[in-house]
DRENDRENTOR-822573 format. One record per residue: residue number from 1; x, y, z of N, C-alpha, C in turn. Coordinates in nm, 4 decimals. Example, Ala and Ser with C-alpha at 12.3 -4.5 7.8 and 13.67 -1.06 7.14 Angstrom:
<atoms>
[atom 1 [1.3190 -0.5690 0.7800] [1.2300 -0.4500 0.7800] [1.3200 -0.3300 0.7800]] [atom 2 [1.2850 -0.2250 0.7080] [1.3670 -0.1060 0.7140] [1.2900 0.0030 0.7870]] 
</atoms>
This chain:
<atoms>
[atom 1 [-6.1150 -1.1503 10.5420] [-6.1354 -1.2217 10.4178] [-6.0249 -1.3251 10.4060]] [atom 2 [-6.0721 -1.4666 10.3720] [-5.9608 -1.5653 10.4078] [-5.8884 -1.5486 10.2817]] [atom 3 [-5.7457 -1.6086 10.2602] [-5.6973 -1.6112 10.1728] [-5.6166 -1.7237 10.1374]] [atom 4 [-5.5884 -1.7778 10.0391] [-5.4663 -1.8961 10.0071] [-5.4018 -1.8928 9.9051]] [atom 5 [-5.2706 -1.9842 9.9458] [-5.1637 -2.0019 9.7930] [-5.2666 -2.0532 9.6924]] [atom 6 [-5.2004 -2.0188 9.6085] [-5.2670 -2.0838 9.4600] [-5.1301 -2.0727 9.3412]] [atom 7 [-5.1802 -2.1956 9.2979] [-5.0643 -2.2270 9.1660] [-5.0591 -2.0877 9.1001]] [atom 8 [-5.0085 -2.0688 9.0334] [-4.9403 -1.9583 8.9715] [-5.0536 -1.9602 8.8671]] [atom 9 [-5.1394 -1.8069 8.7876] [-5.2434 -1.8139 8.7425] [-5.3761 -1.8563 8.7518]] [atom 10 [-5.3750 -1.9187 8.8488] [-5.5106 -1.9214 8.8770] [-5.5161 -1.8028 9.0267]] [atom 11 [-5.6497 -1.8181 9.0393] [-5.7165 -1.6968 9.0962] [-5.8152 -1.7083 9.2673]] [atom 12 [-5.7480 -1.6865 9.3813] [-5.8216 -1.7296 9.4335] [-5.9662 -1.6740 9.4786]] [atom 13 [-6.0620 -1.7758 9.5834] [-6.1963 -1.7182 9.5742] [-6.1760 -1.5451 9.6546]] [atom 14 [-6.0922 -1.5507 9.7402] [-6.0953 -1.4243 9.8103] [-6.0468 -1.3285 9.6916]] [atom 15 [-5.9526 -1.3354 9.6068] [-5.9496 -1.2138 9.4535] [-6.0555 -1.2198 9.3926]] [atom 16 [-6.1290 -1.3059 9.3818] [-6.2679 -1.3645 9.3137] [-6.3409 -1.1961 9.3848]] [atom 17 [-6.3689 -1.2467 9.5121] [-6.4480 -1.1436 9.6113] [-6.3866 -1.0109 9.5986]] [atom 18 [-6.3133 -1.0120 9.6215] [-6.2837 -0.8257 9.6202] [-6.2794 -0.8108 9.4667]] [atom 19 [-6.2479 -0.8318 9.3393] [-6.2908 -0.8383 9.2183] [-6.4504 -0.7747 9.1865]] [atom 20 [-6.5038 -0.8579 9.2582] [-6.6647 -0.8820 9.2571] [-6.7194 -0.7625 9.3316]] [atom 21 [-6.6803 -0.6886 9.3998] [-6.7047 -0.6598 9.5060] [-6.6449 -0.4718 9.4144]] [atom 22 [-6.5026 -0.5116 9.3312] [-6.4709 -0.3372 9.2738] [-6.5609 -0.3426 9.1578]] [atom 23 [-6.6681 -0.3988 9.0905] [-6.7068 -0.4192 8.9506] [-6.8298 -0.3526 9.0386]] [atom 24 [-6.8973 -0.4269 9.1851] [-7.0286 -0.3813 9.1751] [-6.9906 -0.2638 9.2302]] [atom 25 [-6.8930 -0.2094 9.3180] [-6.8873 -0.0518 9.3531] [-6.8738 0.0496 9.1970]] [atom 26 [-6.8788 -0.0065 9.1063] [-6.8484 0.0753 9.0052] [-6.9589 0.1056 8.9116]] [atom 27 [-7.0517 0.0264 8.9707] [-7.2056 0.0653 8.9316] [-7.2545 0.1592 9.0107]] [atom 28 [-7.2123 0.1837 9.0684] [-7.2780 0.2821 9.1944] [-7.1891 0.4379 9.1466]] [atom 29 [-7.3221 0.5233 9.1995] [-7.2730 0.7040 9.1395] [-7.1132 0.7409 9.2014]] [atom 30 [-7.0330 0.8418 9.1078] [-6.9292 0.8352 9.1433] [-6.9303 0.9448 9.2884]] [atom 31 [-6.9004 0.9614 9.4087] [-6.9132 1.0725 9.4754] [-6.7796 1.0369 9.5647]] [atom 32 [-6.7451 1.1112 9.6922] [-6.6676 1.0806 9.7923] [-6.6798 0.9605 9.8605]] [atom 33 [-6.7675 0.8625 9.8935] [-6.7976 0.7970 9.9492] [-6.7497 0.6445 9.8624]] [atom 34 [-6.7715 0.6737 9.7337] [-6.7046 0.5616 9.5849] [-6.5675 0.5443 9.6227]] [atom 35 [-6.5429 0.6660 9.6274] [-6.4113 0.7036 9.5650] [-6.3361 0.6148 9.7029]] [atom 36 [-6.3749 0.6070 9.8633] [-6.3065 0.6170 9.9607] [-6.3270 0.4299 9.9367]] [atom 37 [-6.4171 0.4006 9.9350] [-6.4972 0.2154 9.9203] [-6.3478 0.2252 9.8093]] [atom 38 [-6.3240 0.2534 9.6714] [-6.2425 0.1800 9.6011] [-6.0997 0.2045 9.6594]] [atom 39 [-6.0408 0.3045 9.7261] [-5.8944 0.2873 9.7691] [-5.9162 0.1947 9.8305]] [atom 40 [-6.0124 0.1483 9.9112] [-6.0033 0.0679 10.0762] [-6.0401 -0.1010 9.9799]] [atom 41 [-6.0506 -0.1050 9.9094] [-6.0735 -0.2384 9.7845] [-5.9324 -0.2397 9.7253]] [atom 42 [-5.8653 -0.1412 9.6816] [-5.7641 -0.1636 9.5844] [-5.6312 -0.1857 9.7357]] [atom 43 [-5.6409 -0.1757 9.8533] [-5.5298 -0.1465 9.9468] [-5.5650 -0.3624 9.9611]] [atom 44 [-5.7192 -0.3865 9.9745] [-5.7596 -0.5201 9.9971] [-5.7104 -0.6009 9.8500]] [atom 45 [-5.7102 -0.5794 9.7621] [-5.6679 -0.6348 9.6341] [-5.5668 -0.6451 9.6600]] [atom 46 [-5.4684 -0.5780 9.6944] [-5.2689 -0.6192 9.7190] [-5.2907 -0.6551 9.7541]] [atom 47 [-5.3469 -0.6815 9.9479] [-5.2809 -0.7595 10.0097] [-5.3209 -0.9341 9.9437]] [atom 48 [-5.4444 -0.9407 9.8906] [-5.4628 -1.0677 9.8709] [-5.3605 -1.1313 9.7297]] [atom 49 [-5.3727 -1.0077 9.6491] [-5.3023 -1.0771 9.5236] [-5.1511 -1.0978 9.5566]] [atom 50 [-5.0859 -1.0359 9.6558] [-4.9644 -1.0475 9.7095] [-4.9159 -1.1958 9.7247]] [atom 51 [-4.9765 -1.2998 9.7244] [-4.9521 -1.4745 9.7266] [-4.8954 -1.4279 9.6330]] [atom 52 [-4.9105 -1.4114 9.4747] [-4.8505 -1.4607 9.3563] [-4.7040 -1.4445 9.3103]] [atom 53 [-4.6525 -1.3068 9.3962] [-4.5557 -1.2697 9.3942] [-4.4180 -1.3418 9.4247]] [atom 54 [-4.2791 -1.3722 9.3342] [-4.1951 -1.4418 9.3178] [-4.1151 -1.3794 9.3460]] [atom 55 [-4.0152 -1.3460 9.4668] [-3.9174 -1.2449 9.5145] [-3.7969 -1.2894 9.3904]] [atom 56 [-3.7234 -1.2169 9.3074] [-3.6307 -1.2341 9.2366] [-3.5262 -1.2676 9.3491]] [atom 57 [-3.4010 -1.3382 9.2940] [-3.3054 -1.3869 9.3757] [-3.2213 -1.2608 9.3884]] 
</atoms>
C-alpha cells in the first residue's frame, strides 16, 4: 500500500484505505477471523499514520 508525506492534518489516500477498509471489517460478524483482519489493519494503520509524527528535540 503506497504511502506519502502530507502536510500536517491532512490525511493521506493510503489512511483513507486502511480507514475504509477497518469501518467495512466492522460490519462483518464479530468471530476469530474479525478479530485477526483488525490487529493486521491496526499494525497497517501505524505504519502509514507514522509520516505525521514530529520526533521532539
Amino acid at each position: 500500500m503506497p504511502h506519502s508525506l502530507r502536510p500536517h492534518g491532512q490525511v493521506t489516500p493510503a489512511l483513507d484505505q486502511v480507514n475504509d477498509r477497518i469501518r467495512r471489517l466492522m460490519d462483518e460478524p464479530a468471530g476469530e477471523e474479525r478479530s485477526a483482519s483488525y490487529a493486521e489493519l491496526l499494525v497497517e494503520w501505524a505504519e502509514v499514520s507514522r509520516d505525521d509524527v514530529v520526533q521532539a528535540a
